[in-house]
C-alpha positions in Angstrom: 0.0 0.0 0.0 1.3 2.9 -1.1 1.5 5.9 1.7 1.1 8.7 -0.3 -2.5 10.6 -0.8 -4.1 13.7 -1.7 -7.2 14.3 0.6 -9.8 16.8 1.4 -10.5 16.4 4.6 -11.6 18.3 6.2 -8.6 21.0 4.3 -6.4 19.8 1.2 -3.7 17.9 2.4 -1.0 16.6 0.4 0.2 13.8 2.5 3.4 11.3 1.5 6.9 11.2 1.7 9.4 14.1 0.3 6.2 16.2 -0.5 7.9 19.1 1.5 9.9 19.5 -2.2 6.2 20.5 -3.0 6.1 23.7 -0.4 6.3 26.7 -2.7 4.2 25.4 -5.3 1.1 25.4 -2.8 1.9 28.5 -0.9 1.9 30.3 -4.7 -1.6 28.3 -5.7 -2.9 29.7 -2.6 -1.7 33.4 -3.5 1.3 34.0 -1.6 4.2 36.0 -2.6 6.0 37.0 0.6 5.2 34.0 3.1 6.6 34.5 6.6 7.6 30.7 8.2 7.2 30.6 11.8 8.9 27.6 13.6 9.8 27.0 17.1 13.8 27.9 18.7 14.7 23.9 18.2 13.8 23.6 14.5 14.6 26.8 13.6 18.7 25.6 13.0 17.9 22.4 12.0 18.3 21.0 8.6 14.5 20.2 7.6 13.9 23.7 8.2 16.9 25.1 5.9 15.3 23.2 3.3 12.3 24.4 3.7 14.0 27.9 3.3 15.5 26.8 0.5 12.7 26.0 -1.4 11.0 28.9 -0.7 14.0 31.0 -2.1 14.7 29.2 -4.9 10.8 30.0 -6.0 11.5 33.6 -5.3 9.5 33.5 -2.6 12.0 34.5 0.0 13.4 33.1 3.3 11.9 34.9 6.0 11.7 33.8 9.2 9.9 33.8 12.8 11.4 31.5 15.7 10.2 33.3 19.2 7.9 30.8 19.9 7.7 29.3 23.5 6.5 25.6 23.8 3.7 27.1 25.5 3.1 29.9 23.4 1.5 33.4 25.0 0.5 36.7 23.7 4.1 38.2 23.7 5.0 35.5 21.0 2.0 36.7 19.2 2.9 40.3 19.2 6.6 39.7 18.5 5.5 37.7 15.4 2.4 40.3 14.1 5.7 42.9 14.2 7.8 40.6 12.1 4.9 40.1 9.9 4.5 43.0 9.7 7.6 45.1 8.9 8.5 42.2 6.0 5.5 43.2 4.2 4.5 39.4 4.6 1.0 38.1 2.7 0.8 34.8 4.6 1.8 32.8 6.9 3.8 29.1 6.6 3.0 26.7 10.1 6.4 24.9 10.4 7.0 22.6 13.6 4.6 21.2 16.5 1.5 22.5 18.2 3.2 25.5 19.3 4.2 26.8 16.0 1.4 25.6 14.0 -1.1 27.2 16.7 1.1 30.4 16.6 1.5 30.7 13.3 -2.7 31.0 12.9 -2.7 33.7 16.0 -0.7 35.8 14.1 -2.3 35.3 10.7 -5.4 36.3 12.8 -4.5 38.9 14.3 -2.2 40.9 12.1 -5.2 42.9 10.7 -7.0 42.8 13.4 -8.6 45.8 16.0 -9.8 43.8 18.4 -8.5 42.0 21.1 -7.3 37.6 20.7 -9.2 37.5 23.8 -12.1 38.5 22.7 -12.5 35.3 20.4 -12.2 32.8 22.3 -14.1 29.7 21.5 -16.9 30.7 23.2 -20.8 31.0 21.3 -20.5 33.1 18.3 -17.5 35.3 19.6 -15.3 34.6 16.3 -18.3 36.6 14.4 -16.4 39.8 16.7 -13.0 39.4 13.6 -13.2 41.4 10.2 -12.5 37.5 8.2 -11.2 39.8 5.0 -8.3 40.7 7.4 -7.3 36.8 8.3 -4.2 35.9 6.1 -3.6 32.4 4.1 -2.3 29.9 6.2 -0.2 26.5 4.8 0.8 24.1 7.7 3.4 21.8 7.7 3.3 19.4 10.7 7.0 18.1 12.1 5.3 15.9 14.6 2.5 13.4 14.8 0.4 14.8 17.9 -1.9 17.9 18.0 -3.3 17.9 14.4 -3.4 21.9 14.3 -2.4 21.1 10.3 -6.3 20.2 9.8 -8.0 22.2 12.7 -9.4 25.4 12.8 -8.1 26.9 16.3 -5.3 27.5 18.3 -4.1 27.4 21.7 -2.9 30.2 23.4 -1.5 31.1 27.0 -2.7 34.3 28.9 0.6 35.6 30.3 -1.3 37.6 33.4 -3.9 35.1 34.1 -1.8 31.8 32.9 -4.8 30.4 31.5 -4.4 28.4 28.0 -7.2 29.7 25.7 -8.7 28.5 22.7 -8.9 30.9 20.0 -11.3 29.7 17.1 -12.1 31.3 14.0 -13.2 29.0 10.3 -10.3 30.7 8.4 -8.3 29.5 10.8 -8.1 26.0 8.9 -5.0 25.9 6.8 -6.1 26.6 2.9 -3.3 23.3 2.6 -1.5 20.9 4.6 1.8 19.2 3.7 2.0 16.2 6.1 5.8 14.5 4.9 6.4 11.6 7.7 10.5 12.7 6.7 10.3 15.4 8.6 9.8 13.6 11.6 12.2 11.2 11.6 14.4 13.5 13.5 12.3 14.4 16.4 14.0 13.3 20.0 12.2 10.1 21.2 10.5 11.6 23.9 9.2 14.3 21.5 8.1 11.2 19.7 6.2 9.8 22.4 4.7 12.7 24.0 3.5 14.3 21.0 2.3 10.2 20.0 0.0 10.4 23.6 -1.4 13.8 22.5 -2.4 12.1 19.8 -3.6 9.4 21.5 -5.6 11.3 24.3 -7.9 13.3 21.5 -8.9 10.2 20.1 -9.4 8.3 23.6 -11.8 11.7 24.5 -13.9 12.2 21.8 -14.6 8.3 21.7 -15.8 9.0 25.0 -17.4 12.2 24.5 -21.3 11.8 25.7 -21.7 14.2 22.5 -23.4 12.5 19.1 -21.1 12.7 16.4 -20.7 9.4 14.7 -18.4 10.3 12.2 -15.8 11.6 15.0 -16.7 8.6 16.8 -15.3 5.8 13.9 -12.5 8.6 13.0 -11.9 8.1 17.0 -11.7 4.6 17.2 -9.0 3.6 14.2 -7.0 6.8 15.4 -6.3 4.8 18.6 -5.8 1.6 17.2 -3.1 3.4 14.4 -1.6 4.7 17.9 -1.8 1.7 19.2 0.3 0.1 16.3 2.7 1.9 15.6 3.8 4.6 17.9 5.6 2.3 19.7 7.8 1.5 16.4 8.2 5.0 16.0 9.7 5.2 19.3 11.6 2.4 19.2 12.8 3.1 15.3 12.9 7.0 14.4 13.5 6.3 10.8 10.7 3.4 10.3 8.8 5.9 7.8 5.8 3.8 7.6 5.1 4.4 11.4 5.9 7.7 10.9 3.3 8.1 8.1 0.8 6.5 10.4 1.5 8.4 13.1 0.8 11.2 11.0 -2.5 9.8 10.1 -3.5 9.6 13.8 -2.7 13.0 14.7 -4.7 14.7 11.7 -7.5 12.0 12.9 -7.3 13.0 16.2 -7.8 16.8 15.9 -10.8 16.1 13.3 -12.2 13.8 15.4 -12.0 15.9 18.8 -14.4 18.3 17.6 -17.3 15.6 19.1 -15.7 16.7 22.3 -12.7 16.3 24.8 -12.8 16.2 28.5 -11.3 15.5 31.9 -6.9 14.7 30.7 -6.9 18.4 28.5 -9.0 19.7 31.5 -6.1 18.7 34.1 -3.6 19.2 31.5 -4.0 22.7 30.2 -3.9 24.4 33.1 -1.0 22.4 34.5 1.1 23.4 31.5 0.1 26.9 31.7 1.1 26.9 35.4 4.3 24.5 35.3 5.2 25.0 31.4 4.7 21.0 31.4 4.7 19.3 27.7 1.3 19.0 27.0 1.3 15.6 25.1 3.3 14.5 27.4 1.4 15.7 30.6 -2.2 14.0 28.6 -0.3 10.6 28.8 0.6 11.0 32.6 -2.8 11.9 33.9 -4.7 9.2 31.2 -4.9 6.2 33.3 -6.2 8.1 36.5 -9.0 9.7 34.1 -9.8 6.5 32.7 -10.4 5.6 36.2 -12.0 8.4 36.8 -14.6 7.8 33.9 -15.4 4.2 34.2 -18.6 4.1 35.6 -19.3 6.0 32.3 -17.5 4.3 29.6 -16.2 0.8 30.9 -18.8 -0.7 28.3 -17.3 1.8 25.6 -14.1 0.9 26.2 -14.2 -2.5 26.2 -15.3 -2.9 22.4 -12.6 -0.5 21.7 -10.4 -3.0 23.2 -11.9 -5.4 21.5 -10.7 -3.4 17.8 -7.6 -2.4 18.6 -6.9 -6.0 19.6 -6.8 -6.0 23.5 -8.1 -8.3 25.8 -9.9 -7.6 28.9 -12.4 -5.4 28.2 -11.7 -2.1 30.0 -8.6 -3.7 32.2 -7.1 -4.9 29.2 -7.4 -1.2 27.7 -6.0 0.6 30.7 -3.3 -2.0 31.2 -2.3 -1.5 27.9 -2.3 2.8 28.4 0.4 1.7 31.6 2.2 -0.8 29.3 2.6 2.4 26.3 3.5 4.7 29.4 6.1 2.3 30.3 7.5 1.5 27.0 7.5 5.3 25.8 9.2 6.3 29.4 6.5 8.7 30.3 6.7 10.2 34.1 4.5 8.0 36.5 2.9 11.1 37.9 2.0 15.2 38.1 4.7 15.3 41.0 7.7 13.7 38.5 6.7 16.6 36.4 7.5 18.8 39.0 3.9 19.7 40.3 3.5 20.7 44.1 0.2 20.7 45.8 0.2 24.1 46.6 -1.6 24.8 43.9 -4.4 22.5 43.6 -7.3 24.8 44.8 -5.9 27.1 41.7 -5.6 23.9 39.3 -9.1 22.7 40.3 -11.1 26.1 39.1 -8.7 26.7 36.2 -9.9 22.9 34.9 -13.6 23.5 35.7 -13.4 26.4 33.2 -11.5 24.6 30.4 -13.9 24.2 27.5 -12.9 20.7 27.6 -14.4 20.2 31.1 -17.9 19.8 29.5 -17.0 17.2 26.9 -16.4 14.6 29.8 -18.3 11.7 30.3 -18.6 12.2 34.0 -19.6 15.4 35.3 -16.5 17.7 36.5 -17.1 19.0 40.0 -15.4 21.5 42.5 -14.7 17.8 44.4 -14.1 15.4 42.5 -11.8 17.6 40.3 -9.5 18.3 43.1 -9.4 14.9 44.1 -8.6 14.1 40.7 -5.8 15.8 40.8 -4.2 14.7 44.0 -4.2 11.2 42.9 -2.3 12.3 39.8 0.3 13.1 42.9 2.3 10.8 44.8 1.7 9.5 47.7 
């Protein structure tokens, strides 16, 4: 089978191997002359991202660049970027990296023509209505890792500086006009990278399956998402260059942020606020908090979860599934709890409201209380 596709769905994504030769050819069909790529500190001296450069100049297109962004990105980023953007007279934008500089690289082709404030479109009711859309710039993404899926979603994350509270901003120009998804550019990504950003993946599927929400289509994307996880992120861990894992790692991620929109809940409840707090990975925080959510949820989804056991291949119904969550933790080296992630208790009364008013809160199968969310979260501490 050959692992190489054009899809679209839900964006036009050009998805295969060595397709980042393709990068200036779609930024020009989608009408941009001066594209400004924003990448994170870590990629932005590394040879996948000189290349992309290249490209780009080579098409006369230019090599302009924008690498400020913090693994939890925050409003300062933003602004720093909007300046660059800015003063090079840029007419687009080119997402080039993870989460962070995918989700930054929409803010600022938000809010570079903006008057109003990013705060004040939030995803909340019809609050995106409050842009001017003829001001929102082209966006092309190009993933690095296999974890959020910001390449085919149509918001971003980002962190309030004052309040550290992660918000998500959401408008429907937001979704990139195309996607490049080349499972090369990942080979190089630091194995714990690769298993964090893998668990990210992981968790959005694991959520919306569980929503309470009806969405069936989110609810089959969902289920193979986890079981392509399942597969092969651990031979992506294990084997950085095995490109076929890589490519289906790729798959999961794009599945996973397509299918979240049926709903997330309690792990990006706990784990947004913890990374805005702590500056915690937040793939990496999902996968330590999982099993004690799963626990969490049972009385809610232990039917739900066993037939997804039962096609992804693991027996035991519900047992078997959250034995094999602890058996992925293990495997991938992921920290057994908040406090090896350097989370006090101190905190926890803070934690608790900031995860009742996470929009994800309301897409869990069991209902999110003052109580139980605290508790929660001290037995994501140890003993």
């Amino acid at each position: 089978m050959s692992l190489r596709a054009n899809w679209s769905y839900p964006t036009a994504v050009r998805f295969g191997a060595g397709r980042i030769a393709e990068l200036a050819e779609h930024c020009k069909a989608v009408g941009l002359s001066r594209p400004l790529l924003v990448t994170d500190r870590a990629l932005a001296g590394l040879p996948i991202t000189a290349r992309a450069l290249d490209i780009l100049d080579a098409a006369g297109l230019g090599r302009a660049m924008f690498s400020e962004v913090d693994p939890n990105p925050d409003e300062h980023n933003m602004q720093a970027g909007i300046a660059v953007y800015k003063a090079g007279g840029h007419d687009g934008v080119i997402g080039f990296g993870g989460g962070s500089a995918l989700d930054l690289a929409k803010m600022i082709a938000l809010m570079a023509g903006q008057t109003v404030s990013v705060w004040d479109l939030e995803d909340v009711g019809d609050w995106w209505t409050r842009a001017d859309a003829s001001a929102i710039a082209p966006i092309v993404a190009v993933p690095t890792t296999a974890g959020t899926g910001s390449e085919v979603g149509r918001a971003g994350v980002l962190t309030n500086s004052r309040t550290h509270r992660k918000k998500i901003i959401f408008h429907p120009k937001l979704m990139p006009a195309v996607t490049i998804c080349d499972p090369e550019l990942t080979v190089g990504m630091p194995r714990a990278i690769t298993a964090g950003t893998g668990m990210d993946a992981f968790a959005h599927c694991l959520e919306a399956y569980c929503s309470p929400h009806y969405h069936p289509m989110s609810q089959g994307i969902a289920l193979e998402g986890m079981r392509l996880v399942n597969t092969y992120l651990p031979r992506a861990h294990a084997t950085p260059d095995d490109i076929e894992a890589r490519a289906q790692m790729m798959s999961a991620a794009a599945m996973g942020a397509v299918a979240f929109q049926k709903g997330l809940g309690a792990i990006h409840a706990l784990s947004h606020p913890i990374g805005a707090v702590y500056g915690t990975h937040h793939g990496t925080t999902n996968a330590v908090v999982m099993p004690m959510v799963l626990d969490f949820n049972r009385p809610a989804v232990e039917a739900l979860l066993g037939r997804a056991a039962d096609y992804l291949g693991i027996g035991g119904g519900f047992d078997g599934f959250r034995a094999r969550v602890m058996q992925l933790r293990a495997e991938l080296g992921i920290p057994k709890d908040l406090t090896a992630l350097g989370v006090g208790r101190d905190r926890l009364d803070e934690l608790t409201q900031m995860a009742l008013e996470d929009p994800s809160c309301g897409g869990n199968p069991v209902a999110m209380t003052p109580q139980n969310t605290r508790a929660l979260l001290e037995r994501c501490l140890s003993a």
